[in-house]
Structures are given as C-alpha cells and as structure tokens.
DRENPA-3360 file (N, C-alpha, C; in nm, 2 decimals, always signed):
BEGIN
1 = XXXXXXXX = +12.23/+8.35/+14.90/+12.25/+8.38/+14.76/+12.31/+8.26/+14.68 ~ +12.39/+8.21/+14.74/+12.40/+8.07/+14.66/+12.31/+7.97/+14.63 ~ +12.21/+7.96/+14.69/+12.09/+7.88/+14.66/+12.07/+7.93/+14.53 ~ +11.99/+8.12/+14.52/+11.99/+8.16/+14.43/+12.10/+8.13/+14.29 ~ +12.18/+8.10/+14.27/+12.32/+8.10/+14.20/+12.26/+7.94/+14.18 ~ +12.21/+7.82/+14.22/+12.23/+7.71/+14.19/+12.12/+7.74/+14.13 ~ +12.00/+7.75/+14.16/+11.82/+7.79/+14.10/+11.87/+7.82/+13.93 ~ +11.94/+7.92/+13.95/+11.95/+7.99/+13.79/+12.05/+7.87/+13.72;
9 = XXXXXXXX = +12.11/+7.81/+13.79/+12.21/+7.69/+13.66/+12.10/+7.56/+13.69 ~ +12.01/+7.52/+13.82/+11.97/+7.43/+13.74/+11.87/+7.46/+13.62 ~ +11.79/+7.58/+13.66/+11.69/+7.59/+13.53/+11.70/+7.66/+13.43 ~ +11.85/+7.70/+13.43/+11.88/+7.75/+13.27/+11.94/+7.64/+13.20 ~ +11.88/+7.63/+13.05/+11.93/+7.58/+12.93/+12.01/+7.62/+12.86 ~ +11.99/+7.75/+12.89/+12.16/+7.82/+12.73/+12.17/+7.93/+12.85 ~ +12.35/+7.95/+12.75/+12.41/+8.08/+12.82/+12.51/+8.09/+12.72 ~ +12.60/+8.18/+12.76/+12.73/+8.24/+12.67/+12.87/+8.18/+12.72;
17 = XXXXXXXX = +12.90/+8.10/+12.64/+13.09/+8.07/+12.71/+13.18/+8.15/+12.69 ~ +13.24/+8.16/+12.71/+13.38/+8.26/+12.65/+13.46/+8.22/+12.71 ~ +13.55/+8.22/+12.59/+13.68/+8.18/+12.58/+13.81/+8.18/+12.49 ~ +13.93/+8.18/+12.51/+14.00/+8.27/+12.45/+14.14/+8.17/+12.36 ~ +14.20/+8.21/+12.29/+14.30/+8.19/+12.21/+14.44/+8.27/+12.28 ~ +14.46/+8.30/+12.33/+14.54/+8.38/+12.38/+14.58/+8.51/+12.38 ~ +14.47/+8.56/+12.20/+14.47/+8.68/+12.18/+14.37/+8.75/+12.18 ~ +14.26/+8.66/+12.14/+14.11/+8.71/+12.09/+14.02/+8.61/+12.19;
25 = XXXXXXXX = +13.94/+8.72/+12.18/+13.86/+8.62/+12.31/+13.72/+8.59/+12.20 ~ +13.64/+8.49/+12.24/+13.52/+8.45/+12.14/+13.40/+8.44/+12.24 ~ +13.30/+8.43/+12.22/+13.17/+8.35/+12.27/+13.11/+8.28/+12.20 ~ +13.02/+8.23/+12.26/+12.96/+8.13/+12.18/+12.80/+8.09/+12.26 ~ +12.66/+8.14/+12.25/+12.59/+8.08/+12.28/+12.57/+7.91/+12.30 ~ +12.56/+7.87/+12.38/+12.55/+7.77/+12.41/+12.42/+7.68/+12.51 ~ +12.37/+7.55/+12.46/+12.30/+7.46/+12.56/+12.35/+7.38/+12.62 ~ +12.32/+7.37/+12.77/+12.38/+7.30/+12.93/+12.25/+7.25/+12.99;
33 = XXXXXXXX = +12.36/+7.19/+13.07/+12.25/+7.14/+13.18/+12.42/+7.15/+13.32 ~ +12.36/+7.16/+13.40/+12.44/+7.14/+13.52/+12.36/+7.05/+13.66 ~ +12.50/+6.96/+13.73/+12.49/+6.86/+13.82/+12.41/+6.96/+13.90 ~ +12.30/+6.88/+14.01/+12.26/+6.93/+14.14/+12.28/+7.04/+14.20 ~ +12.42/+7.03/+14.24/+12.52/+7.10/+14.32/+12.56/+7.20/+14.22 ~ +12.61/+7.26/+14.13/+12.64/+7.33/+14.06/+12.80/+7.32/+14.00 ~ +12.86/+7.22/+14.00/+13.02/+7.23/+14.01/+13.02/+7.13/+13.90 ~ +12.95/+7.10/+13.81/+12.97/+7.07/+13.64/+12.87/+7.11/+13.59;
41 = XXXXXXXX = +12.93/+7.22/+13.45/+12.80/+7.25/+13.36/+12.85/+7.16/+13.24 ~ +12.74/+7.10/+13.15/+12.78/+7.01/+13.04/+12.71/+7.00/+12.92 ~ +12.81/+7.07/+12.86/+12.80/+7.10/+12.67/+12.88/+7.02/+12.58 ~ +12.82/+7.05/+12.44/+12.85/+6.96/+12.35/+12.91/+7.03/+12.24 ~ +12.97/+7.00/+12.15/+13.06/+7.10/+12.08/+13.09/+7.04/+11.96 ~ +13.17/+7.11/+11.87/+13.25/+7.00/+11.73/+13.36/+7.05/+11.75 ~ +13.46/+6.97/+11.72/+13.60/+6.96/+11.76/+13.68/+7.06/+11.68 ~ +13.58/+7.09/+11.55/+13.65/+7.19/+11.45/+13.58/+7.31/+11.49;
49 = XXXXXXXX = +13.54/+7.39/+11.61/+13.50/+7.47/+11.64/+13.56/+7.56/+11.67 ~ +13.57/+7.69/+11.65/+13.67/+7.79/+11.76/+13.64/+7.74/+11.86 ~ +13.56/+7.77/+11.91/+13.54/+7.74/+12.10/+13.64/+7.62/+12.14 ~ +13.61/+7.48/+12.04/+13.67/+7.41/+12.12/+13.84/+7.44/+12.06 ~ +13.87/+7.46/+11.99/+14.04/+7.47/+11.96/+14.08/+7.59/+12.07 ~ +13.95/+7.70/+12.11/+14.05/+7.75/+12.19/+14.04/+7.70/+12.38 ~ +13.99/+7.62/+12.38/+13.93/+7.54/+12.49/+14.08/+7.42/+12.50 ~ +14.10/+7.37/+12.41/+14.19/+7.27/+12.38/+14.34/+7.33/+12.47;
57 = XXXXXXXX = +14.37/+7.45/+12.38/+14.45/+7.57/+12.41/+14.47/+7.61/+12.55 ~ +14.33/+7.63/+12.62/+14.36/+7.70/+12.71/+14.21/+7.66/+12.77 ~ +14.21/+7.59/+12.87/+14.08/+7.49/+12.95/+14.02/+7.59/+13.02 ~ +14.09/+7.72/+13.08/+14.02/+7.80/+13.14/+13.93/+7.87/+13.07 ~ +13.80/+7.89/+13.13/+13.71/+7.96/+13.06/+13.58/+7.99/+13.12 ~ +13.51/+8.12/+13.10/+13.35/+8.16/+13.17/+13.25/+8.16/+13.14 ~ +13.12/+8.15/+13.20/+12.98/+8.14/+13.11/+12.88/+8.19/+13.19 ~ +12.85/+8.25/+13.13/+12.70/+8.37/+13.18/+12.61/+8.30/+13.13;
65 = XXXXXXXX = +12.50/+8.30/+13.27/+12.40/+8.28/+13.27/+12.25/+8.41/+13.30 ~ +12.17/+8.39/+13.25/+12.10/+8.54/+13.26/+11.94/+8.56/+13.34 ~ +11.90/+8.62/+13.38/+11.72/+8.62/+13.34/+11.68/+8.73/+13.24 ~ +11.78/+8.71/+13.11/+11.72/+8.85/+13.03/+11.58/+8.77/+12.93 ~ +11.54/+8.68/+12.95/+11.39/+8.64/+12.90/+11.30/+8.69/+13.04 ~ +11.28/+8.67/+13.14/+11.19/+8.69/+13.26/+11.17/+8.84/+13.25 ~ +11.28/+8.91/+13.23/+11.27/+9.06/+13.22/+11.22/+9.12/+13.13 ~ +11.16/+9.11/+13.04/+11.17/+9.15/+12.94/+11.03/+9.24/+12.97;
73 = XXXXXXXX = +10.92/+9.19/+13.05/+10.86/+9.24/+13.07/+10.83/+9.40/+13.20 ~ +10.93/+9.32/+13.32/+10.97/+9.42/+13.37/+11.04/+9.47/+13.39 ~ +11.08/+9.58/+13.51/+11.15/+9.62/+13.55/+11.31/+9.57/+13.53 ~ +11.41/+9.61/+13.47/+11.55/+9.52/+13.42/+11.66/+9.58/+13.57 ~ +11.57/+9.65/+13.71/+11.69/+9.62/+13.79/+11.71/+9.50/+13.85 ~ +11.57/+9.45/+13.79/+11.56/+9.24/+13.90/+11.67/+9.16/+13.82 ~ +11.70/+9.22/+13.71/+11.78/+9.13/+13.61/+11.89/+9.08/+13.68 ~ +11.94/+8.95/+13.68/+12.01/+8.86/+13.76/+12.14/+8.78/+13.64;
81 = XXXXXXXX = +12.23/+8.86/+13.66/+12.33/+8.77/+13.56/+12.43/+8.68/+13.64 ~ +12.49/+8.62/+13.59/+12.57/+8.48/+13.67/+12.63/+8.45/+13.58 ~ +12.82/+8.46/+13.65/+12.93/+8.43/+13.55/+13.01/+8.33/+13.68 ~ +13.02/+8.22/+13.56/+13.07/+8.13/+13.63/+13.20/+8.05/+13.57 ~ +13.30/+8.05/+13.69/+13.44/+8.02/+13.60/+13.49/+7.90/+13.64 ~ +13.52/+7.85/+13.56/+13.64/+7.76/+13.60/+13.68/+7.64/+13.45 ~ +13.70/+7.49/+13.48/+13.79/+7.48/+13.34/+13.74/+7.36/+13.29 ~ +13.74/+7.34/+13.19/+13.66/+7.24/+13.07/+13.74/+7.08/+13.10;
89 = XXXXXXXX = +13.67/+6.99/+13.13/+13.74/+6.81/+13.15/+13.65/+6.81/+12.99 ~ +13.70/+6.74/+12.92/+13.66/+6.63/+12.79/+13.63/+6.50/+12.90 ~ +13.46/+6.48/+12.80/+13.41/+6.33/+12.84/+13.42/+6.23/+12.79 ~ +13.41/+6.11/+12.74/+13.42/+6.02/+12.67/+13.24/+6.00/+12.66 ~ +13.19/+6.05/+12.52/+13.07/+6.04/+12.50/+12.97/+5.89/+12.51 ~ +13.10/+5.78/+12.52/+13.02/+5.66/+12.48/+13.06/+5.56/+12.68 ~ +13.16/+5.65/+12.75/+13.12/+5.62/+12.88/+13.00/+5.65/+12.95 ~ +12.98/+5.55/+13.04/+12.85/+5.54/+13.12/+12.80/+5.70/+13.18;
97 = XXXXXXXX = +12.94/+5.82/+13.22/+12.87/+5.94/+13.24/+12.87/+6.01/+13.17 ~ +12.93/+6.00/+13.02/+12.90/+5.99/+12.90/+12.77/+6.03/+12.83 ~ +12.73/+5.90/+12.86/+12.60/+5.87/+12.78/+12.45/+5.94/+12.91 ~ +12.47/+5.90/+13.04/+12.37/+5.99/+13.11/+12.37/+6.15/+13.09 ~ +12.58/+6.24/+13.06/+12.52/+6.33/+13.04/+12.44/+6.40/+12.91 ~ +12.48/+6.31/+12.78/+12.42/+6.33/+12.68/+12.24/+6.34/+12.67 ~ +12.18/+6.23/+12.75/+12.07/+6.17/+12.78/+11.94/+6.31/+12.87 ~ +12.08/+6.36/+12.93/+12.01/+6.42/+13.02/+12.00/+6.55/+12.93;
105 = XXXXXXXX = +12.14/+6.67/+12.88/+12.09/+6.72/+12.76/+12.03/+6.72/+12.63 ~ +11.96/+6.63/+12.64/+11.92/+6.59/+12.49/+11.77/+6.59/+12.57 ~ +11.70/+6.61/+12.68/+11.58/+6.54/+12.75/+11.56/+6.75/+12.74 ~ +11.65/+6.83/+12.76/+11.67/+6.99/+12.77/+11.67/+7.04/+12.67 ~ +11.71/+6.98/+12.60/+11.79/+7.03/+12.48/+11.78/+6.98/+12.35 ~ +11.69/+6.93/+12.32/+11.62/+6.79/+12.19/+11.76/+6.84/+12.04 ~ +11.75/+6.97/+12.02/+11.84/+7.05/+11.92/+11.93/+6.98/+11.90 ~ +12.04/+6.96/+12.02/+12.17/+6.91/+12.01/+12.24/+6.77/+12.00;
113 = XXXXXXXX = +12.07/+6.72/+11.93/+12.09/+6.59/+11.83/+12.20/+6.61/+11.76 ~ +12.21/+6.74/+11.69/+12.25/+6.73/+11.60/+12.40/+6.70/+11.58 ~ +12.47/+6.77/+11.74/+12.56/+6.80/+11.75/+12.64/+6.60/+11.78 ~ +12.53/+6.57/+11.83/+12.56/+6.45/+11.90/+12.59/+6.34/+11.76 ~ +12.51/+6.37/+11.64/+12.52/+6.30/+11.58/+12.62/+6.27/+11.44 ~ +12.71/+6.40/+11.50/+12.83/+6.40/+11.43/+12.99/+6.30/+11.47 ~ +13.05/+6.24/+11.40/+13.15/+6.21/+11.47/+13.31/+6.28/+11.52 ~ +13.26/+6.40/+11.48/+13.38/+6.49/+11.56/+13.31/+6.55/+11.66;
121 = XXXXXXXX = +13.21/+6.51/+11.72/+13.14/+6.58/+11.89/+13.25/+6.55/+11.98 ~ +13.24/+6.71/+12.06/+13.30/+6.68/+12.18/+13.20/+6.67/+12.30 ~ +13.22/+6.60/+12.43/+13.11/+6.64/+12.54/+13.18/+6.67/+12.66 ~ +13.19/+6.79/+12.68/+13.27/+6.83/+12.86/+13.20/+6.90/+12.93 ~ +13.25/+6.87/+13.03/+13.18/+7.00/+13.17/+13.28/+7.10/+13.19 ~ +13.24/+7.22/+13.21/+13.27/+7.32/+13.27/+13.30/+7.26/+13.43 ~ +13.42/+7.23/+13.54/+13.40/+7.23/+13.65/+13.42/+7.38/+13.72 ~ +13.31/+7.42/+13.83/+13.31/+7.52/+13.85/+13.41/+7.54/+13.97;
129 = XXXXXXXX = +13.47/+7.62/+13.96/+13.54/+7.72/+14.09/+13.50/+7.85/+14.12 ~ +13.43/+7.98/+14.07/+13.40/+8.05/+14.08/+13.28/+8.12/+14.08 ~ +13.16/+8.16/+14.14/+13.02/+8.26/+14.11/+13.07/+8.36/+14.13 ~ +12.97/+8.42/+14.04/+12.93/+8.57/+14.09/+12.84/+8.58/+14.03 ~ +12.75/+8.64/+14.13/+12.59/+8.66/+14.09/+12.60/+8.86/+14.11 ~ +12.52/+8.92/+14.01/+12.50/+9.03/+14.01/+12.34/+9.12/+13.96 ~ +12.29/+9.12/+14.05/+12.14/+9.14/+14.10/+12.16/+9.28/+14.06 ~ +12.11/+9.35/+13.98/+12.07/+9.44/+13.93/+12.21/+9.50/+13.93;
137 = XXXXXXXX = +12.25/+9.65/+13.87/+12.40/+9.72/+13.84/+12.50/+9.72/+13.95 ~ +12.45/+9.69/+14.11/+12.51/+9.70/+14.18/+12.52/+9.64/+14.32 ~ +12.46/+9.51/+14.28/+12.42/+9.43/+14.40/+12.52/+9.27/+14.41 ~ +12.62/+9.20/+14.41/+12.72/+9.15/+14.39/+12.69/+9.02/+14.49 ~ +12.77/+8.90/+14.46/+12.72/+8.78/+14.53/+12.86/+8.71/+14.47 ~ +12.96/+8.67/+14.55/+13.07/+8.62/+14.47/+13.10/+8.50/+14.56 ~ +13.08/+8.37/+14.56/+13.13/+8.24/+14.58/+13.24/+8.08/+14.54 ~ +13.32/+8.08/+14.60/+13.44/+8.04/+14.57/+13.43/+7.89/+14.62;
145 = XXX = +13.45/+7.79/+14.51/+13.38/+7.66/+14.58/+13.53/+7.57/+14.63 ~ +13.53/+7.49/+14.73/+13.67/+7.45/+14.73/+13.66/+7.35/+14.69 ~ +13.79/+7.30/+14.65/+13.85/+7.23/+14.57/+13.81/+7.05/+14.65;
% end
C-alpha cells in the first residue's frame, strides 16, 4: 500500500492543504509536485496569503490528495483519498534546489508562472511524516516515515 500512497503523489498535480491560525482552520487548493520517494511535496505561494501567514505561524500542516477526477465515471467505493502530514521548510527560490524545484513545477504546472513571477513568492516543501491512505469508506493504510 505504500507503493500505492507514492503512485498517487507522484502523479498528482493539485490537492487541498490545510492549515491553521490557531483558531480557524483554512484550505486552499493547491499545485505540487513531490520528490521520488514521497517525503517533500513542493508549492508555491504569496507571502500575503492566509495559507502562508498561517504556515509562518504554525509549520504544521495536511494535504489531501484524491482520485475524485478517475471516479467520476465509476463506481466512488474505488475512490482513493490520501492525507498527508507533516511541516512546511521555506526554499530559497533563487538556490540551486530552488530553481530545479521551480523548473520542475512549472514543467506540471505551466499556471504557476504566475505565482513565480511575483516578488513576494514563497517556495516550500511540505516534509512528510505521516500517510494515510483510505480506499473507499472503510479500507485504511496509515504509514509513518522515520525521521
């Protein structure tokens, strides 16, 4: 099931982050891409955003990933959701892993020119510590990566 869990983050492009202020929690659709291995997802942001003020605040934070496009046609118990936790590093956009991971979302993601082309962009990874994969209402997959 973990193979599965990596399949769905390398070949998804958008999901939901969520994250919180301490009182109100927010989401935010979002475009990624994640390493190989699955233990960085990496988005781009503006620095005057809720997300990222409450990211700033408080680094911990989750993001679902879905197959609610594949389903649509069938059956919704194959529907495969993936919530993945753990805590946002800030990149230095104009460093060497910087600029490959810009290069690499922008190759997924053409859109988030836009974001790139402002100068309050932020660019971080999500490092992951936590899966859980949940295969239709009651089918559960929970993986804990070590440190």
């Amino acid at each position: 099931m973990l193979e599965r869990c990596l399949e769905l983050l390398r070949s998804g492009t958008m999901g939901v982050l969520a994250t919180s202020d301490g009182e109100q929690p927010h989401t935010s659709l979002m475009g990624f891409i994640a390493d190989e291995d699955g233990r960085r997802l990496w988005m781009v942001s503006s620095k005057d955003s809720q997300k990222w003020l409450n990211i700033a605040q408080r680094p911990k934070v989750s993001f679902l990933v879905d197959t609610r496009e594949e389903c649509r046609t069938r059956e919704r118990s194959g529907l495969e959701a993936l919530t993945v936790e753990g805590h946002v590093t800030l990149v230095d956009v104009s460093s060497d892993e910087g600029q490959n991971a810009k290069a690499r979302l922008l190759k997924l993601n053409p859109y988030l020119e836009e974001f790139f082309s402002e100068p309050d962009c932020v660019l971080f990874y999500l490092k992951t510590h936590t899966l859980l994969l949940l295969t239709g209402i009651n089918t559960p997959f929970h993986y804990e990566f070590q440190s």
